[in-house]
PyMOL commands that place a pseudoatom at each C-alpha (Angstrom):
pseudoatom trace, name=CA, resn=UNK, resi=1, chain=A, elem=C, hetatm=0, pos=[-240.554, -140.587, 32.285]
pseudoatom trace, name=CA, resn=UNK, resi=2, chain=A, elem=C, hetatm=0, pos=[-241.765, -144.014, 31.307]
pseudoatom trace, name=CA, resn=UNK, resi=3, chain=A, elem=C, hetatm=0, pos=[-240.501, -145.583, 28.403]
pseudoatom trace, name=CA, resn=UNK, resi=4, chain=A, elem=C, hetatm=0, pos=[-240.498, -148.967, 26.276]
pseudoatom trace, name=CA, resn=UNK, resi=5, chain=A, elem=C, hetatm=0, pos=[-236.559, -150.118, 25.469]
pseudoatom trace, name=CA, resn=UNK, resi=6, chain=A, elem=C, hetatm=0, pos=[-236.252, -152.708, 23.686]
pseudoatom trace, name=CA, resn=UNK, resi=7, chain=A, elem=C, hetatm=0, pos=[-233.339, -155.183, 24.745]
pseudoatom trace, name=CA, resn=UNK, resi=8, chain=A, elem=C, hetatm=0, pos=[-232.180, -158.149, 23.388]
pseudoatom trace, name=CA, resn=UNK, resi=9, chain=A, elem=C, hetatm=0, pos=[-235.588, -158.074, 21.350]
pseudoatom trace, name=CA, resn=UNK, resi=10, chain=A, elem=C, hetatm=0, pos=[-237.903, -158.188, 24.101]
pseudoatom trace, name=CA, resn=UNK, resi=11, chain=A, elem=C, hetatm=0, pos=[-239.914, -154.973, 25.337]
pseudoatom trace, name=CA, resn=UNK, resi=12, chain=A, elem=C, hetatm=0, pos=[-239.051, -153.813, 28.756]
pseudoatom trace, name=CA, resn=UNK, resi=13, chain=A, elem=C, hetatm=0, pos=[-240.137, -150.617, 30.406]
pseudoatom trace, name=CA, resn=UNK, resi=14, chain=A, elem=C, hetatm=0, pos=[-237.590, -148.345, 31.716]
pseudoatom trace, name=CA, resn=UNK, resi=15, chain=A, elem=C, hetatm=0, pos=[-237.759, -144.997, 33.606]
pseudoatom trace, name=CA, resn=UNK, resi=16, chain=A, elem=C, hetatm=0, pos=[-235.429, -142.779, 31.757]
pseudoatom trace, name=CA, resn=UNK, resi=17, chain=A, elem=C, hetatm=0, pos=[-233.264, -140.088, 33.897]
pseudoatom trace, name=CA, resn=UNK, resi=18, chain=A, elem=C, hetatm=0, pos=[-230.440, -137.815, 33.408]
pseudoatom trace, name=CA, resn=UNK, resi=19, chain=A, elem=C, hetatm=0, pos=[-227.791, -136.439, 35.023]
pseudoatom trace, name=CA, resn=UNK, resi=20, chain=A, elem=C, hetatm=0, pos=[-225.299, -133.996, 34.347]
pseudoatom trace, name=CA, resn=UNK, resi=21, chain=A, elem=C, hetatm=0, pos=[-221.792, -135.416, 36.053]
pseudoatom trace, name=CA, resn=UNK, resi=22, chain=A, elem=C, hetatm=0, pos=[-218.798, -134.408, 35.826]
pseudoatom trace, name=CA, resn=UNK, resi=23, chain=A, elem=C, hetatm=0, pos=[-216.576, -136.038, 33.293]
pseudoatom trace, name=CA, resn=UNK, resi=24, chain=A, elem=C, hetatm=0, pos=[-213.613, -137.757, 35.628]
pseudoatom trace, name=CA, resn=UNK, resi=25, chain=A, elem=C, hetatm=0, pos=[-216.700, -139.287, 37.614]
pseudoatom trace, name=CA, resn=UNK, resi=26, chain=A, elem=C, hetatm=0, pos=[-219.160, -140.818, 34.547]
pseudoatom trace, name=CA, resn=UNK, resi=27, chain=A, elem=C, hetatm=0, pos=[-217.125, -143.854, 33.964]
pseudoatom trace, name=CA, resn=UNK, resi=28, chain=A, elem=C, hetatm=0, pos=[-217.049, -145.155, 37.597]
pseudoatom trace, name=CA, resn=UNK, resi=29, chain=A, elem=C, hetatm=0, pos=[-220.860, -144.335, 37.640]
pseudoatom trace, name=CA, resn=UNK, resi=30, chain=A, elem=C, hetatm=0, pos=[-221.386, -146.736, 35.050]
pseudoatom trace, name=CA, resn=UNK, resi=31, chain=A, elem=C, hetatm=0, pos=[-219.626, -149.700, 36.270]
pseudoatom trace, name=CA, resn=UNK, resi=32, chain=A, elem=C, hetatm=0, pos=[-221.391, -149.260, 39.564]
pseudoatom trace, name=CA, resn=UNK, resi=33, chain=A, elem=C, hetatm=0, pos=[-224.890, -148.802, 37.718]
pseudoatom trace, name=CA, resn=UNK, resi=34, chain=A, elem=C, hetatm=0, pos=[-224.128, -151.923, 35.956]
pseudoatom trace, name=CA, resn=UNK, resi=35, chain=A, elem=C, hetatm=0, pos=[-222.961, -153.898, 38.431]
pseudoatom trace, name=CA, resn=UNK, resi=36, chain=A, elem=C, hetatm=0, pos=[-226.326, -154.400, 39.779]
pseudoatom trace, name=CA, resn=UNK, resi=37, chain=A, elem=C, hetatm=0, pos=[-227.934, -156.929, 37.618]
pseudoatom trace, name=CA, resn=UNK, resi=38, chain=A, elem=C, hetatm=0, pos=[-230.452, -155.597, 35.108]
pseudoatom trace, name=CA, resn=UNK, resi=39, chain=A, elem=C, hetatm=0, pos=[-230.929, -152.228, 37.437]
pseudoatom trace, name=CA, resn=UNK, resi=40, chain=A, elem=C, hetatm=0, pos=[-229.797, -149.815, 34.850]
pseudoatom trace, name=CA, resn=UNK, resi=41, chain=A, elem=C, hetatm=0, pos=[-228.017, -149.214, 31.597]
pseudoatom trace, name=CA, resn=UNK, resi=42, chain=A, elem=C, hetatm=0, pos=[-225.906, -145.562, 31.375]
pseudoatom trace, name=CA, resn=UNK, resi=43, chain=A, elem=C, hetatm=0, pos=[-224.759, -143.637, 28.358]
pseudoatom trace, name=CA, resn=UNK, resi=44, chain=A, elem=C, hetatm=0, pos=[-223.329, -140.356, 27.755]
pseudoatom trace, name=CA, resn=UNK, resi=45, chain=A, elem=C, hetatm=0, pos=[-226.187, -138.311, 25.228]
pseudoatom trace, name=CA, resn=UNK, resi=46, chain=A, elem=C, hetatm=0, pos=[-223.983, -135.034, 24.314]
pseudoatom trace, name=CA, resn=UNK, resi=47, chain=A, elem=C, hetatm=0, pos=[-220.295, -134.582, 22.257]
pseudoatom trace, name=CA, resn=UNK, resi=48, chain=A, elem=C, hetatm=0, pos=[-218.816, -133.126, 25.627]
pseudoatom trace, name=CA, resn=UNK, resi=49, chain=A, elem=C, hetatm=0, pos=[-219.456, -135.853, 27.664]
pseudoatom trace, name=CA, resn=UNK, resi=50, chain=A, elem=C, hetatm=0, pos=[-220.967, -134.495, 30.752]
pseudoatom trace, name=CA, resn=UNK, resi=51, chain=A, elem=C, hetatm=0, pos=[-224.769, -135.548, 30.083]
pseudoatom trace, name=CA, resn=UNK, resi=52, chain=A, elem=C, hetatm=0, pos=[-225.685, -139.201, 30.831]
pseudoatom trace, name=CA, resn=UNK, resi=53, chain=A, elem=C, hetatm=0, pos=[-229.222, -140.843, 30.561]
pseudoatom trace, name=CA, resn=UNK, resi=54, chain=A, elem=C, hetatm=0, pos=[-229.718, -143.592, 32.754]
pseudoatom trace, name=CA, resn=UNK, resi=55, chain=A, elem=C, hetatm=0, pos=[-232.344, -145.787, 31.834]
pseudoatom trace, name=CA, resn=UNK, resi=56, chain=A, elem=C, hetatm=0, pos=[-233.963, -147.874, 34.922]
pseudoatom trace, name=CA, resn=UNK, resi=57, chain=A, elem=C, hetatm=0, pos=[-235.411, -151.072, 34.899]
pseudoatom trace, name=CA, resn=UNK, resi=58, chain=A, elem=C, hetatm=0, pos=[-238.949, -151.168, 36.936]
pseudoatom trace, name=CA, resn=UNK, resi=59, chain=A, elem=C, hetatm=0, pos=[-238.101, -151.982, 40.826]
pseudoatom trace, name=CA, resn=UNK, resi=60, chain=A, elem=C, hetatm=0, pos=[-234.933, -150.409, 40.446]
pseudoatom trace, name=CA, resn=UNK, resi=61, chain=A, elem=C, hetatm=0, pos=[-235.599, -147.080, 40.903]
pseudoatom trace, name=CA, resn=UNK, resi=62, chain=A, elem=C, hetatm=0, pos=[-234.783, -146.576, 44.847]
pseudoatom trace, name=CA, resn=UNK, resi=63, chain=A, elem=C, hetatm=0, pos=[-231.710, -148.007, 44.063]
pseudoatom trace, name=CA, resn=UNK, resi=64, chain=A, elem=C, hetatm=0, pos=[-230.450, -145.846, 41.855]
pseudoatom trace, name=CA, resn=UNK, resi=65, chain=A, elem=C, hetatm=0, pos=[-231.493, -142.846, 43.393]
pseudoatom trace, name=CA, resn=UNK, resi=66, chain=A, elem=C, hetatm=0, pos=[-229.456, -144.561, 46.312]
pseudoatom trace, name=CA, resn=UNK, resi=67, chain=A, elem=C, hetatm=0, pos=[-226.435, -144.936, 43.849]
pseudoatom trace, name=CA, resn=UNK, resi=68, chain=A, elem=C, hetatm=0, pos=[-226.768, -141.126, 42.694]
pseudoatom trace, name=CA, resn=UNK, resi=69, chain=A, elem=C, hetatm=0, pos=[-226.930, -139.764, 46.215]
pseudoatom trace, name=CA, resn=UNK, resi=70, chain=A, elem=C, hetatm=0, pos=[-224.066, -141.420, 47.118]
pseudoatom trace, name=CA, resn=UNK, resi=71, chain=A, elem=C, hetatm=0, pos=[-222.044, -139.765, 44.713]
pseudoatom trace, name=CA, resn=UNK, resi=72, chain=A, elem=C, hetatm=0, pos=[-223.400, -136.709, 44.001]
pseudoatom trace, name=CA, resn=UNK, resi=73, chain=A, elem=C, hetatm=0, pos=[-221.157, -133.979, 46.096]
pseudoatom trace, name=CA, resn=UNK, resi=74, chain=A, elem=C, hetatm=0, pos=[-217.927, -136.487, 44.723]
pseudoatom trace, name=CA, resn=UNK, resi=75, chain=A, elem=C, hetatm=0, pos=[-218.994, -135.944, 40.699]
pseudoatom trace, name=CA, resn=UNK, resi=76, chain=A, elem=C, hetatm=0, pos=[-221.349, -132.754, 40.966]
pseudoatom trace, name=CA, resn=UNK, resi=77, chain=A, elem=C, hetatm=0, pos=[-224.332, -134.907, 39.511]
pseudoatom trace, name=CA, resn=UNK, resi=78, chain=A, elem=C, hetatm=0, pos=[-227.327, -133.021, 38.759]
pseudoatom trace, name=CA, resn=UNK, resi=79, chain=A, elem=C, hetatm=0, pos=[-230.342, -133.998, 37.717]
pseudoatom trace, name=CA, resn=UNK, resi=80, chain=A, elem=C, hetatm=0, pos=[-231.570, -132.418, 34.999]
pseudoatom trace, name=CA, resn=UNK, resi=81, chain=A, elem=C, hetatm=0, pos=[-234.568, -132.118, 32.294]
pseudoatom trace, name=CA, resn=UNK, resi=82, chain=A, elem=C, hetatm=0, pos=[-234.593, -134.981, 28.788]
pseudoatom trace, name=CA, resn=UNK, resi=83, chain=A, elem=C, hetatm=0, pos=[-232.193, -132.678, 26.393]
pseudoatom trace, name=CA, resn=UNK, resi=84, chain=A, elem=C, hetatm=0, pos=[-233.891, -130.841, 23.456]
pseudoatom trace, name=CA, resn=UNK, resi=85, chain=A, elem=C, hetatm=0, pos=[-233.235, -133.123, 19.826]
pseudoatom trace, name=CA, resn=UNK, resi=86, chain=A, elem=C, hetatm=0, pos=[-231.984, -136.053, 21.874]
pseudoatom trace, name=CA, resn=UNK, resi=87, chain=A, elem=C, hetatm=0, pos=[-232.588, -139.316, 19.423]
pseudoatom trace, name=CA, resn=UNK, resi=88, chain=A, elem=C, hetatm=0, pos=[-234.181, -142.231, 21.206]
pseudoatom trace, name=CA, resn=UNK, resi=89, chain=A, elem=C, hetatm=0, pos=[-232.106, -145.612, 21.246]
for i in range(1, 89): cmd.bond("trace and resi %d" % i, "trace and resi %d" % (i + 1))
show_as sticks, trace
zoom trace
């Protein structure tokens, strides 16, 4: 999905995934997300924790999915569908 974030005050369009992770694994995800200059910005979207969106900046996306691969059998990441009622940023 394709969407228009607004960061810093300037329009930027972002592909917007998520993952269900588990918990122990979501924080580590992050700082290696981020690490990557401008790639991708990660937050948890549910009370438990175990839902992140990850919201990719155009030209990133290969990377990412090379990110997620990586870790997927260590945090049990799934992709998965936008949640029902989720509030945009």
């Amino acid at each position: 999905m394709l969407n228009v974030s607004y960061i810093f005050g300037a329009a930027v369009d972002t592909i917007q995934k998520y993952y269900r992770i588990d918990r122990n694994g979501i924080a580590l995800l992050k700082f290696i997300l981020e690490s990557y200059d401008n790639a991708a910005v990660m937050r948890t979207v549910d009370e438990k924790g175990s839902i992140v969106e990850i919201l990719v900046s155009p030209g990133f996306l290969s990377d990412v999915q090379a990110v997620i691969a990586e870790y997927r059998d260590e945090f049990n990441i799934q992709e998965i569908g936008r949640p029902d009622g989720l509030e945009p940023l």
